[in-house]
C-alpha positions in Angstrom: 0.0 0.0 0.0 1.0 3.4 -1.0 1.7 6.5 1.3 -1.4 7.6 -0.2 -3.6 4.9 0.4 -2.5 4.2 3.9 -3.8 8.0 4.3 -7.2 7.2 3.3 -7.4 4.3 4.3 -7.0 5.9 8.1 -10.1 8.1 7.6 -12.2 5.5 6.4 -11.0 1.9 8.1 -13.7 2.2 11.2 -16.7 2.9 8.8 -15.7 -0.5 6.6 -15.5 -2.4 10.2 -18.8 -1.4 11.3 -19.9 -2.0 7.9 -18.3 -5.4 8.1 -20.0 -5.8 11.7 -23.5 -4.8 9.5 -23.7 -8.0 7.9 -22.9 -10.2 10.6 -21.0 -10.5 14.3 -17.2 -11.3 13.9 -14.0 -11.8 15.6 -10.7 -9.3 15.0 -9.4 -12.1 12.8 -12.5 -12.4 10.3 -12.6 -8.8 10.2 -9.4 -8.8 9.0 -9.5 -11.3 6.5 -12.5 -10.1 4.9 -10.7 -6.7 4.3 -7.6 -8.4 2.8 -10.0 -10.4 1.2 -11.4 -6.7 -0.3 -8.0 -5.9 -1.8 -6.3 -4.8 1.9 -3.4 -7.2 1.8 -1.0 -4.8 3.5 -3.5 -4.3 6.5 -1.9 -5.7 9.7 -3.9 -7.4 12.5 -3.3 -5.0 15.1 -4.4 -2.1 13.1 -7.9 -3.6 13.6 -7.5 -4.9 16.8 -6.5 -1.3 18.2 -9.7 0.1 15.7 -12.3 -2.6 17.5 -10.9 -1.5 21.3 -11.7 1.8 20.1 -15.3 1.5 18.6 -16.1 -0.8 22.0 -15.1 2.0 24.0 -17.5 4.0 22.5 -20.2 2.1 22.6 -20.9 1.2 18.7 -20.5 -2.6 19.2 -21.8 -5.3 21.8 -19.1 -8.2 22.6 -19.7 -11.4 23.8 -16.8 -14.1 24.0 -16.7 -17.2 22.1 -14.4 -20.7 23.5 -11.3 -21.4 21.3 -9.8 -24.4 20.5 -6.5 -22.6 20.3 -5.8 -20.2 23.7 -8.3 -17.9 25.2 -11.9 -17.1 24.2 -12.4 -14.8 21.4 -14.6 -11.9 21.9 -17.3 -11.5 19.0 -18.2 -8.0 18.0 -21.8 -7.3 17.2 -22.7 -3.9 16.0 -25.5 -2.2 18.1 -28.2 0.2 17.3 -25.4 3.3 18.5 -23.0 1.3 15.8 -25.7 1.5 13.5 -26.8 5.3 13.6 -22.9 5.9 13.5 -22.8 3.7 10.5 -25.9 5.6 8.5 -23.9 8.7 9.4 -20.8 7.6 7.9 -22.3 6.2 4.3 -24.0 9.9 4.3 -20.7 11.5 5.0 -18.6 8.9 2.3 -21.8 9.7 -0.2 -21.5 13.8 0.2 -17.8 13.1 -0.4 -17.7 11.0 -3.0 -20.3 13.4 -5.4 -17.5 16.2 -4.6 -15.2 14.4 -5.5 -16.2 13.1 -8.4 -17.7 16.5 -9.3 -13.9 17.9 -9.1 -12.6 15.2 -10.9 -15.4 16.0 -13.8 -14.1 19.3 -13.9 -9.9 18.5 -13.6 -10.4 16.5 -17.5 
């Protein structure tokens, strides 16, 4: 990933969690995968990790923990109805940017 990308990416990582967390509960591990998965191969484990202490601490996510066969329990992260309205109010923000954008990037050619 470029020094670019990793920018942008910064600004946008916690709405494609809670997106992620949209579709159905995960563990730190899923989460990550699917994102590789999406074309993130350079994201790194802890990035998320630190990203799902912080949206837990405030409040967007309910966590339960789930046995492992391999160490300690997992802890699940299920988006809540706070994650939710924080979620709605992210795709508006990403749509009002993206029209910009795009409107600049009409005008730029």
């Amino acid at each position: 990933m470029g020094k670019q990308m990793t920018e942008m990416l910064k600004g946008t990582l916690e709405g494609m969690v809670l997106a992620i967390l949209a579709v159905q509960p995960a563990h730190g591990y899923e989460i990550t995968a699917q994102l590789r998965d999406q074309g993130f191969t350079d994201l790194v484990e802890g990035t998320v990790y630190a990203l799902l202490i912080r949206i837990e601490q405030r409040g967007y996510v309910d966590v339960t923990k789930e046995p492992s066969e391999k160490g300690p329990p997992r802890k699940v992260y299920t988006l809540n109805a706070q994650g939710r309205e924080y979620l709605e109010e992210f795709w508006n923000t990403w749509s009002f940017l993206a029209e910009r954008l795009e409107q600049l990037r009409q005008e730029g050619k």
